[in-house]
C-alpha positions as CSV (number, residue, x, y, z in Angstrom):
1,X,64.9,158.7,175.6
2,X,66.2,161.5,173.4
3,X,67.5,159.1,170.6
4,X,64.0,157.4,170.6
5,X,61.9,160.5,170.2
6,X,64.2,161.4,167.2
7,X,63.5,157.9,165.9
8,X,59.6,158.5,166.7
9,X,60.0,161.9,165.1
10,X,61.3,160.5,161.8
11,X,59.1,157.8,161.4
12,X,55.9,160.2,161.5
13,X,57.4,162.7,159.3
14,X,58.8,159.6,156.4
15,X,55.9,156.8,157.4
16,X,54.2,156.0,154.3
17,X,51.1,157.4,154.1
18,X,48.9,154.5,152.8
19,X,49.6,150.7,152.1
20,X,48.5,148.3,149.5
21,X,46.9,145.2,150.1
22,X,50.0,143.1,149.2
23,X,52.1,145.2,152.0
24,X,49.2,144.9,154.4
25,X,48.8,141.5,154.4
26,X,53.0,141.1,153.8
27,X,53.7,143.3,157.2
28,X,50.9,141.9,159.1
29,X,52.0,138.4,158.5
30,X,55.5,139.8,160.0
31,X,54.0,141.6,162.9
32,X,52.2,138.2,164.2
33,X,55.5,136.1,164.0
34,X,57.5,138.8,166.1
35,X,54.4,138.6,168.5
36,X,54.6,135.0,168.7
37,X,58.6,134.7,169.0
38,X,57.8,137.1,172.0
39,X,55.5,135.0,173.4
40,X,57.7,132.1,173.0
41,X,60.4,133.2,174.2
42,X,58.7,133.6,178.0
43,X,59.6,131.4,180.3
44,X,56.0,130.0,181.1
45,X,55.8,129.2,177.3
46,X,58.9,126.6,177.9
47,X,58.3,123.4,180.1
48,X,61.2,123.9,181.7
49,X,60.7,126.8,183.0
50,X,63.6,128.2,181.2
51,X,62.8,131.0,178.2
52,X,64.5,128.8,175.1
53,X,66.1,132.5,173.8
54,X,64.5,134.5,170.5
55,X,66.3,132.9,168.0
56,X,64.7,129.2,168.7
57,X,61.6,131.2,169.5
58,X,61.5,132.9,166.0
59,X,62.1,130.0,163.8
60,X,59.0,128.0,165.7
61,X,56.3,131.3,165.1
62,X,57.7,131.6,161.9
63,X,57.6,127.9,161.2
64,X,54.0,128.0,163.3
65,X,52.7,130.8,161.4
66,X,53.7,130.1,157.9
67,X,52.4,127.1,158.5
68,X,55.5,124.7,157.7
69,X,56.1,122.2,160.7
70,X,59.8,122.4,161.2
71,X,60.6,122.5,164.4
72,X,64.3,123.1,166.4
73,X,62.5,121.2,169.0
74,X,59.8,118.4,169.5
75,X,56.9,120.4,170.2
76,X,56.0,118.6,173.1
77,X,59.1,118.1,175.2
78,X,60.1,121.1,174.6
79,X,56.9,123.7,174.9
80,X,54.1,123.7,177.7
81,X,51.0,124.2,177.3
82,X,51.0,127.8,177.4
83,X,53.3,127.3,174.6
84,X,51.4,125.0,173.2
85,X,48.3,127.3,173.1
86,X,50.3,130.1,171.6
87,X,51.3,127.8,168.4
88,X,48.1,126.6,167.6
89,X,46.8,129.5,167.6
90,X,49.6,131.1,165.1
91,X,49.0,127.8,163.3
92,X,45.1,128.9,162.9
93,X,45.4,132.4,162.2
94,X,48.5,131.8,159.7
95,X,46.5,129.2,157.9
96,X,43.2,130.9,157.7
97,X,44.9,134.0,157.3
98,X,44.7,136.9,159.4
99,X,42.1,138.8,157.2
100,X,39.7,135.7,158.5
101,X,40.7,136.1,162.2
102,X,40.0,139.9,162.1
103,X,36.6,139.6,160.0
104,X,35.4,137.3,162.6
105,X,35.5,140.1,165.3
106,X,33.8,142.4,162.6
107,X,30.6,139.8,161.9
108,X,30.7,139.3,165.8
109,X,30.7,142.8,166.3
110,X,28.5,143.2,163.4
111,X,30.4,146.3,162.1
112,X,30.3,147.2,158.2
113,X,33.0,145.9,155.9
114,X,34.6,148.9,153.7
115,X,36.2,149.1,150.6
116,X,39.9,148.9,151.9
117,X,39.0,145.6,154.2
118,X,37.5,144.2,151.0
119,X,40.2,144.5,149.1
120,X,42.6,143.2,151.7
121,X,40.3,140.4,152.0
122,X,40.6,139.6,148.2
123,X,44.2,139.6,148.2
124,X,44.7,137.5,151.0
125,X,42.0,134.2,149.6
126,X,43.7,134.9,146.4
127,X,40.7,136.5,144.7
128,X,41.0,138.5,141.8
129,X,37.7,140.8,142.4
130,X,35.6,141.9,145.6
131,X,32.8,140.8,144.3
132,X,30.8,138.8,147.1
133,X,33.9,138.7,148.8
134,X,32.3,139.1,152.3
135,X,29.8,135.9,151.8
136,X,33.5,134.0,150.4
137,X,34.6,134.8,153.7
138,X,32.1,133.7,155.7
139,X,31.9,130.6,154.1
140,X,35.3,130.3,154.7
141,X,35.1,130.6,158.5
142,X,31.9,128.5,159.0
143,X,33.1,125.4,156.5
144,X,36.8,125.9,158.7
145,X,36.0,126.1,162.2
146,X,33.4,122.9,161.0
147,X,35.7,120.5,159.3
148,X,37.9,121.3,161.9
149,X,35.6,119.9,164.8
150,X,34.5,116.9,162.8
151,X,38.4,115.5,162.1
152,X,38.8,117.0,165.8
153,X,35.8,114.9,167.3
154,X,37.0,111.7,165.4
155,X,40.3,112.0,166.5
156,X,39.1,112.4,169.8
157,X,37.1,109.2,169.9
158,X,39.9,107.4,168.3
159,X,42.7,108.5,171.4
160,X,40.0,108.4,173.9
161,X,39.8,104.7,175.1
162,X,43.5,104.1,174.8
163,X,45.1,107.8,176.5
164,X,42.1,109.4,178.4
165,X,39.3,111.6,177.6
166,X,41.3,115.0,178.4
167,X,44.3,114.3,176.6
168,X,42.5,112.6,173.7
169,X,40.5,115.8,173.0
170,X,43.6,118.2,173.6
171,X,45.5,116.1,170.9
172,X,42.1,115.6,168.6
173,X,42.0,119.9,167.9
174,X,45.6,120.2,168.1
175,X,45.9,117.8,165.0
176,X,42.7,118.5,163.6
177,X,43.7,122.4,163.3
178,X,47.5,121.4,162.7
179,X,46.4,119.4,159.7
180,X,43.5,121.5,158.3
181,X,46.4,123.9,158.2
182,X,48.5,122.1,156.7
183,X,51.1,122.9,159.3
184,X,52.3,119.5,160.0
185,X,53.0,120.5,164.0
186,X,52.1,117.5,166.5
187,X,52.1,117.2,169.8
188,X,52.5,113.1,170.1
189,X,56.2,113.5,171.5
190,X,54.9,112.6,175.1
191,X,55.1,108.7,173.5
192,X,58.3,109.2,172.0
193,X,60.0,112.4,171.1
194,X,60.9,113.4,167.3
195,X,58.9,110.9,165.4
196,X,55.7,112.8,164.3
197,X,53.1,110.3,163.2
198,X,55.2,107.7,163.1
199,X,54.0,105.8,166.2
200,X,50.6,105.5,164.3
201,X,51.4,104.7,160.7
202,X,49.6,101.3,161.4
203,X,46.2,103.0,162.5
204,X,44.1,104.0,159.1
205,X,42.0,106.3,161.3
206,X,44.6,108.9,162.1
207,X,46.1,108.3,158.8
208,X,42.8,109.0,156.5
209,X,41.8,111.4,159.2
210,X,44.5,113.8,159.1
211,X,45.2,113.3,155.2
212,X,41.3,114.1,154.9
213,X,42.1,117.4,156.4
214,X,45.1,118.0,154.8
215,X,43.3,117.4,151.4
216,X,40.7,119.6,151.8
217,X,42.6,122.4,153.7
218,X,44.7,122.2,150.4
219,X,42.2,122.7,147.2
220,X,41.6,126.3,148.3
221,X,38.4,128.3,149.5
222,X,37.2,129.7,146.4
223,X,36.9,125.7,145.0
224,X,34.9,124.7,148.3
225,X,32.3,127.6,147.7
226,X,32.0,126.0,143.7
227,X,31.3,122.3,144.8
228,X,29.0,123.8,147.6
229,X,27.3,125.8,145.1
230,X,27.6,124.5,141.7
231,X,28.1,120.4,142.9
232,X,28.4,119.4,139.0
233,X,32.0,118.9,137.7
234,X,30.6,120.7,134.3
235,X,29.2,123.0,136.0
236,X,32.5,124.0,138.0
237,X,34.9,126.8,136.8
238,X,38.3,126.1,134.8
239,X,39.9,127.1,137.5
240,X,38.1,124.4,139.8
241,X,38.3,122.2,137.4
242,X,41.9,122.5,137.2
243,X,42.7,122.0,140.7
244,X,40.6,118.8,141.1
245,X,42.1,116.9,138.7
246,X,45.6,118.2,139.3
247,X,44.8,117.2,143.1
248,X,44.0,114.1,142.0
249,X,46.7,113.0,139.6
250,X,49.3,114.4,141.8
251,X,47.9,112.3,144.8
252,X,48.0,108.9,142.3
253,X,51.1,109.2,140.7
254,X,53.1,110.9,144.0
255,X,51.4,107.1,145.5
256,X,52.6,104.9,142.7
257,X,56.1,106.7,142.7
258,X,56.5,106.6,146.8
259,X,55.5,102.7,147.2
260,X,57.3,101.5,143.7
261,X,60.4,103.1,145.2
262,X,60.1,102.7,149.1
263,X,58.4,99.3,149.0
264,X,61.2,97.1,149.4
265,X,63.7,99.8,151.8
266,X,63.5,98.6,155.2
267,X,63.9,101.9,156.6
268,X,60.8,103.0,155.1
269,X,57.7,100.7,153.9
270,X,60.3,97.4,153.6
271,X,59.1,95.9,156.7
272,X,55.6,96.7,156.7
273,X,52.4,94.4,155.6
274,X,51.1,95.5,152.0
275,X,48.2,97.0,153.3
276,X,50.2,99.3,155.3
277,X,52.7,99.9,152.6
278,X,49.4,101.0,150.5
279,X,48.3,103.4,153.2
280,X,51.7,105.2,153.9
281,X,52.5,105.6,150.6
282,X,48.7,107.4,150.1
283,X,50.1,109.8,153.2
284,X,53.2,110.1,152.1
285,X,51.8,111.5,148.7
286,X,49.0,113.4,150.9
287,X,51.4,114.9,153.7
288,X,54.2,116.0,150.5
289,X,51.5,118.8,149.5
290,X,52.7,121.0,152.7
291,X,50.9,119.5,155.2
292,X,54.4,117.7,157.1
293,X,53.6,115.2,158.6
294,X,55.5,112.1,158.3
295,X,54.6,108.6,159.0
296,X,57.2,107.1,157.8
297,X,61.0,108.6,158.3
298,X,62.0,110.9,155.8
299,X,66.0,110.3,156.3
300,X,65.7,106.5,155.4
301,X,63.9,107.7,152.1
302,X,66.0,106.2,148.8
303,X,67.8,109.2,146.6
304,X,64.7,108.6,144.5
305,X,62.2,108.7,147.0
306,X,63.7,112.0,148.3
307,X,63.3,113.7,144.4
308,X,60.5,112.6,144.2
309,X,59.4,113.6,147.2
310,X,60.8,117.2,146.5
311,X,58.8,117.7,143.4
312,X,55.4,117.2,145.1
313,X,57.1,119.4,147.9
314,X,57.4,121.7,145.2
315,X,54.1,122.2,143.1
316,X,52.4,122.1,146.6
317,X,48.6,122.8,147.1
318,X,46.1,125.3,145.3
319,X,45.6,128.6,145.4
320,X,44.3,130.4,148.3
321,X,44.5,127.6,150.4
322,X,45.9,126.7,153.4
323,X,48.9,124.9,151.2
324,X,51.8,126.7,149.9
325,X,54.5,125.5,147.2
326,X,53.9,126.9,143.2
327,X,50.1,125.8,143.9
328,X,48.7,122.9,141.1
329,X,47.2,125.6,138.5
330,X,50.6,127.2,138.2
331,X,52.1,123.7,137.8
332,X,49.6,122.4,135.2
333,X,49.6,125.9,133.1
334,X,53.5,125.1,132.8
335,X,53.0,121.6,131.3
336,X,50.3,122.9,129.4
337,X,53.0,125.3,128.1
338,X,56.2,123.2,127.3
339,X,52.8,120.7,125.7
340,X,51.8,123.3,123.5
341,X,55.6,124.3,122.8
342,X,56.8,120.7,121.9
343,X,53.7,120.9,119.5
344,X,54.9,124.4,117.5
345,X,52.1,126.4,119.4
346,X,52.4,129.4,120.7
347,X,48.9,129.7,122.7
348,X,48.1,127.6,126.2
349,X,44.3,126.0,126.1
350,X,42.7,124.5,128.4
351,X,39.0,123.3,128.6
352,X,38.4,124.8,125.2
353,X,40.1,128.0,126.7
354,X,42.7,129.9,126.2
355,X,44.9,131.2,129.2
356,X,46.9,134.6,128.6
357,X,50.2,134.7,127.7
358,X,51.0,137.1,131.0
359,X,49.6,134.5,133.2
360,X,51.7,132.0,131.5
361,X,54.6,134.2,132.0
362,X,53.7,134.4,135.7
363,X,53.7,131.1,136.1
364,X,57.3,130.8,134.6
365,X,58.4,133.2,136.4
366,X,57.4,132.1,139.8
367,X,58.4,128.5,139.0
368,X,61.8,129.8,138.2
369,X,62.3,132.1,141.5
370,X,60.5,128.8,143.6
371,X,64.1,126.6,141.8
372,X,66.6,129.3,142.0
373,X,65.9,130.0,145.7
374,X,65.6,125.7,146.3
375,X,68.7,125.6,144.7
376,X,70.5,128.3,146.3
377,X,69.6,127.1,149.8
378,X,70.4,123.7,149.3
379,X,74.1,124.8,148.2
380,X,74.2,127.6,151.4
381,X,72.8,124.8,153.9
382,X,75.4,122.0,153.0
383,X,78.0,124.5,152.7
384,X,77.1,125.9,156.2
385,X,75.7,123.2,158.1
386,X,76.9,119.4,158.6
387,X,74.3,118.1,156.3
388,X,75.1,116.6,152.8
389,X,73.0,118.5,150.0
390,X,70.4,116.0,148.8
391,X,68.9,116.4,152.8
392,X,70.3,120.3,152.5
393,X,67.9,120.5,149.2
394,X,64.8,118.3,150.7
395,X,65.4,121.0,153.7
396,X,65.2,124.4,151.7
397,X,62.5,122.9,149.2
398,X,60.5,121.8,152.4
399,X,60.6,125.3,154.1
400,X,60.3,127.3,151.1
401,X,57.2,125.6,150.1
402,X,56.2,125.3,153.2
403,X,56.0,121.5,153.8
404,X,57.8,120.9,157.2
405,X,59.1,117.6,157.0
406,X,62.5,117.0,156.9
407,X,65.1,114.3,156.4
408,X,67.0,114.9,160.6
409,X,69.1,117.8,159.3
410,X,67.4,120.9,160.8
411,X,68.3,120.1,164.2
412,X,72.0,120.3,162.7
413,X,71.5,123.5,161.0
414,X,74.0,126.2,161.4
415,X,72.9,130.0,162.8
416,X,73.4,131.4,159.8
417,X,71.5,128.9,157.9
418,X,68.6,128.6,160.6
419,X,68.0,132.5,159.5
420,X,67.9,131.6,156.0
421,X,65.2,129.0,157.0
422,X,63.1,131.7,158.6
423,X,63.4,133.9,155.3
424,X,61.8,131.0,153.0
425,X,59.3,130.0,155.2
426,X,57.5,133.6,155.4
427,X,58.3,134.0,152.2
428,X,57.0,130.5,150.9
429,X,53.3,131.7,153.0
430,X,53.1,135.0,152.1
431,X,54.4,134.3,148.0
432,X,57.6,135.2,146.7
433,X,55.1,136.7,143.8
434,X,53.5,138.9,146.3
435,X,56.2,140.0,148.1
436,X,58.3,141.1,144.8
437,X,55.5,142.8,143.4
438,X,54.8,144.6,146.6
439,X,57.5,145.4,148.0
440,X,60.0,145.7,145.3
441,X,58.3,146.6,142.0
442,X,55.1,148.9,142.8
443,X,52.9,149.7,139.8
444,X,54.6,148.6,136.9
445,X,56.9,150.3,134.8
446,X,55.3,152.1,131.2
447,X,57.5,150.5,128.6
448,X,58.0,154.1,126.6
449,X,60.0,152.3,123.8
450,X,61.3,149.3,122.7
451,X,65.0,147.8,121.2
452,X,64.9,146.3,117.5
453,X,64.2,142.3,117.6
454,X,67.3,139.9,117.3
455,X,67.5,136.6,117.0
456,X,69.3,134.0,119.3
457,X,69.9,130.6,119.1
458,X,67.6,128.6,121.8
459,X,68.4,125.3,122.6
């Protein structure tokens, strides 16, 4: 007791006396996964009846509140429903973020909003001023919680005749949430264990259903409020504008590229009629953008199909979205770049506008920390683990940028590389960008002086 009063002691005396919004929402996120990994690790939460131990419990709320999808365990066999309950509900908080969660006790509460929450609130939707910030968030909730019950009620109706009122509405919000999320988690292991969607990849209602959801979970908040609002596409934002069409192209060519190079494997789309090759290969490119899901399986993927399938992993969704990966702006601002580059330009334009250099430079800069860290854990993984390192890669790219399928090798993951796991996916939901600024580089640095110029040879 003595050694925990000196610990209590120091703490007061060296606690930091306030925290940015970055931290906040950084520490928070951190706080809810060691809350969950509690929870998990009861034995109630197990079906057994056995506690599965922290470790498994950790990766699953980190993988459940970062909103990934890879699991140590299929979700059904191996959690009850008490353990069920508790992922979701990391799944919805996670996914909304818990600056949504919290705010919905404020408007029920009807308490004022200050300065400090509004900031927070900003941060966390990815919003670069507090203006109208409160009314953002409330159309965040109500548009939320409502596409949620519609995919939920169809999903419902779809399960109903065939498994059961009861179970057909448990599994209708489970997915609906779990998709809207873009968390990938699914409870469907009580028809056979470990194979996600697969069971359905014939059925275009759960298919379009859930890829709806994913979809729209994935363009971001602040683009819902514009088409609600504005409901022109010239009318729209260059922002919006941006992420609509990226959306879209990345959705038509990830399609083309899945179905030109998985329509003849047998393992994948080989043995399917054409119009179910067309549809997985439109879920395939749909579940890529970090939702995780898979309808087809990802090990029998070609070498091709698995790059390919780690480049949309990669660019991910939008900003302030449910989605995590480099998000489509930061993409598209990069090809904009090497564009303008290639062309003896210095400047990036866009929609008759010019983006600044430092956001440019952001861009780069996250892109390059995003491949470094993909890279890095692909070599640590197959060095580690029994896995060879085009599945080590599609692992670390799929739980950095927070995607949750994999190709069969997380089961076989070592310790050691099971922690790794854990790092990416909180730092792929929170943002590498966030969590470097915040927590490593504070207000920047007042360049006082500057080196004489040299010149190097590029290329």
């Amino acid at each position: 007791m003595k050694l925990w009063a000196k610990l209590y002691t120091l703490w007061m005396k060296n606690r930091p006396k306030s925290l940015s919004a970055t931290k906040i929402i950084a520490l928070t996120f951190a706080a809810m996964i060691l809350a969950g990994a509690l929870l998990l690790t009861l034995p109630a939460a197990s079906r057994d009846g056995v506690s599965c131990g922290f470790r498994p419990a950790l990766f699953t709320a980190t993988s459940a509140t970062c909103v990934t999808g890879l699991v140590l365990y299929d979700t059904w066999t191996q959690w009850s429903g008490f353990g069920q309950v508790v992922i979701i509900s990391l799944i919805q908080i996670g996914g909304l973020g818990f600056m949504s969660a919290a705010t919905l006790f404020v408007f029920f509460l009807r308490k004022r909003i200050g300065l400090k929450q509004r900031l927070v609130m900003a941060q966390a939707l990815s919003v670069n001023d507090m203006d109208g910030i409160v009314r953002l968030q409330k159309t965040v909730l109500i548009g939320s919680f409502s596409i949620e019950a519609i995919g939920a009620l169809i999903l419902t109706l779809r399960f109903w005749p065939e498994y059961g009122f009861w179970k057909a509405l448990r599994w209708g919000l489970f997915h609906s949430i779990s998709a809207f999320c873009n968390a990938g988690f699914d409870i469907l292991g009580c028809i056979t264990p470990g194979v996600s969607l697969m069971e359905f990849n014939s059925d275009p209602v759960v298919l379009l259903t859930l890829g709806s959801l994913v979809t729209i979970g994935g363009l971001g908040f602040l683009v819902w409020e514009e088409i609600a609002q504005k409901r022109k596409f010239k009318k729209f934002s260059v922002y919006t504008r941006l992420v609509l069409l990226t959306s879209l192209v990345l959705l038509l060519v990830g399609w083309v590229l899945t179905c030109t190079l998985e329509w003849n494997n047998p393992g994948t789309l080989g043995d399917m009629s054409v119009p179910d090759k067309l549809l997985n290969g439109f879920f395939q490119s749909i579940t890529l953008r970090t939702a995780g899901f898979a309808a087809i399986d990802q090990a029998q993927l070609t070498e091709g199909g698995k790059a390919v399938s780690m480049v949309l992993m990669l660019i991910g969704g939008s900003s302030g979205s449910t989605a995590g990966g480099l998000k489509t702006v930061t993409f598209i601002v990069l090809v904009l770049f090497m564009s303008a580059r290639a062309r003896g330009r210095s400047s990036v334009c866009v929609f008759k506008r010019t983006v600044p250099q430092g956001q440019v430079l952001d861009a780069m800069t996250i892109a390059f920390i995003m491949v470094a860290l993909a890279m890095f854990g692909g070599i640590f993984i197959s060095a580690t683990s029994p896995v060879g390192f085009t599945d080590a890669l599609y692992e670390s790219v799929s739980a950095l940028a927070t995607v949750g399928v994999t190709a069969g090798a997380t089961g076989s993951l070592s310790i050691p590389a099971q922690l790794l796991m854990i790092v990416y996916m909180y730092f792929g939901r929170v943002g590498v960008l966030t969590i470097s600024l915040g927590f490593l580089m504070g207000d920047k640095a007042e360049e006082r002086f500057r080196y004489a110029e040299t010149n190097l040879l590029i290329g």
